[in-house]
C-alpha positions in Angstrom: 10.8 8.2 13.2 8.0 8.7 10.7 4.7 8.7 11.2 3.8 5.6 9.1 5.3 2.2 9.9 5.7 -0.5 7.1 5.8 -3.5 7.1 5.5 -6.9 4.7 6.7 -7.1 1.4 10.0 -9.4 0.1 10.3 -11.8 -2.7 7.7 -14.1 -4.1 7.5 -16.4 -7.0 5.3 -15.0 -9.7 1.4 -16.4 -9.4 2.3 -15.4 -5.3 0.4 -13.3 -2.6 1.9 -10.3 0.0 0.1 -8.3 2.1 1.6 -5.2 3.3 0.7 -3.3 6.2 1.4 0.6 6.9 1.2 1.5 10.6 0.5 5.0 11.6 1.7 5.1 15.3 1.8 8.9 15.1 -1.5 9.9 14.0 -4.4 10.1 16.1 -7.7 7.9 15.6 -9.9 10.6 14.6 -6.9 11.9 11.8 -6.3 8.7 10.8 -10.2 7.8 10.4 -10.7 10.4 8.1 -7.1 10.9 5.7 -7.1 10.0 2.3 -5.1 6.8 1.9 -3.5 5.7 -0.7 -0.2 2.9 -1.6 2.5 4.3 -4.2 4.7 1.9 -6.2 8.2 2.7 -7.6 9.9 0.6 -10.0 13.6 0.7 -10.9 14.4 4.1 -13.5 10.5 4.4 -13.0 8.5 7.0 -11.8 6.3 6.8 -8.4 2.9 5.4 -9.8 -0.5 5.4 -7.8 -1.3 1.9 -6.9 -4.5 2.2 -4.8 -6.7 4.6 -2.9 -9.4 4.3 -0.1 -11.0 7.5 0.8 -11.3 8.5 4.9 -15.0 9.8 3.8 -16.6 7.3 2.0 -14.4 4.2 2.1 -14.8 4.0 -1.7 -11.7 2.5 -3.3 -9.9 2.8 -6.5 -7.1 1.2 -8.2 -4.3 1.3 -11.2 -6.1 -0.9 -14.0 -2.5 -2.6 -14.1 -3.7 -4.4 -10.4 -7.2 -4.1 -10.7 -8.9 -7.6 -10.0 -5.7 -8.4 -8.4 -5.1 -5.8 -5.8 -7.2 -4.6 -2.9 -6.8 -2.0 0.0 -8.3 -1.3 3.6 -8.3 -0.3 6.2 -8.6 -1.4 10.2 -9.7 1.8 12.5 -9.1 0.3 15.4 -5.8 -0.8 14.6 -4.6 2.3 12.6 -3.3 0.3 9.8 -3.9 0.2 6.2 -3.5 -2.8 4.0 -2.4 -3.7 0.5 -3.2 -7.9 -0.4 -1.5 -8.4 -3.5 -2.9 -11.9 -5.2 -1.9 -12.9 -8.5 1.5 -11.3 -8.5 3.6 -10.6 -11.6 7.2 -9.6 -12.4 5.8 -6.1 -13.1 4.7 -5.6 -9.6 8.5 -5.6 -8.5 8.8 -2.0 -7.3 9.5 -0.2 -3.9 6.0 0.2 -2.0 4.8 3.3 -0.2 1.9 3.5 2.2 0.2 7.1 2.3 -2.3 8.7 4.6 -2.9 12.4 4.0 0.7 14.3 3.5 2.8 11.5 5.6 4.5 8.9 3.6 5.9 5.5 4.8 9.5 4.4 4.4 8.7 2.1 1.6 8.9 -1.9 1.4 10.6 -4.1 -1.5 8.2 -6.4 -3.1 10.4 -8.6 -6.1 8.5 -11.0 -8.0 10.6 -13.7 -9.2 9.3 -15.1 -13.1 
């Protein structure tokens, strides 16, 4: 078993919202409080593309201009989970979706966006 849990994702008509939700069971608080986080996308023959970051510093965020407006990430401490709310989704975003945190990937999570 991993050390990052996903969850969320599936199929959604285009102009639709997902949220996604990476769990990291393994890590501990204080690891978790301050690794670099980050969701991945990979789209069919595609490379794996950098979709968002949140830093475990400064909490600043950053994001692919493709979902920018669009997309947003966070975090919950307490919880140990990171978050990806995709609004305003469009056939492009169809891809398999990986959480990050540090070097420890999740297992990825469809998201298909039907035109």
């Amino acid at each position: 078993q991993g050390q990052l849990a996903q969850s969320g994702g599936g199929l959604v008509p285009a102009g639709g919202s997902l949220r996604l939700t990476c769990y990291a069971s393994r890590l501990i608080t204080s690891v978790f409080n301050s690794a670099e986080l980050a969701w991945y996308r990979q789209a069919p023959g595609k490379q794996r593309e950098l979709v968002a970051t949140f830093s475990g510093v400064t909490s600043a965020t950053n994001f692919a201009d493709s979902v920018k407006g669009r997309f947003q990430i966070s975090r919950d401490s307490a919880k140990k989970r990171i978050y990806l709310q995709m609004d305003g989704l469009k056939p492009e975003d169809t891809a398999i979706y990986y959480c990050k945190a540090n070097t420890y990937w999740g297992q990825g999570t469809q998201v298909t966006v039907s035109s």
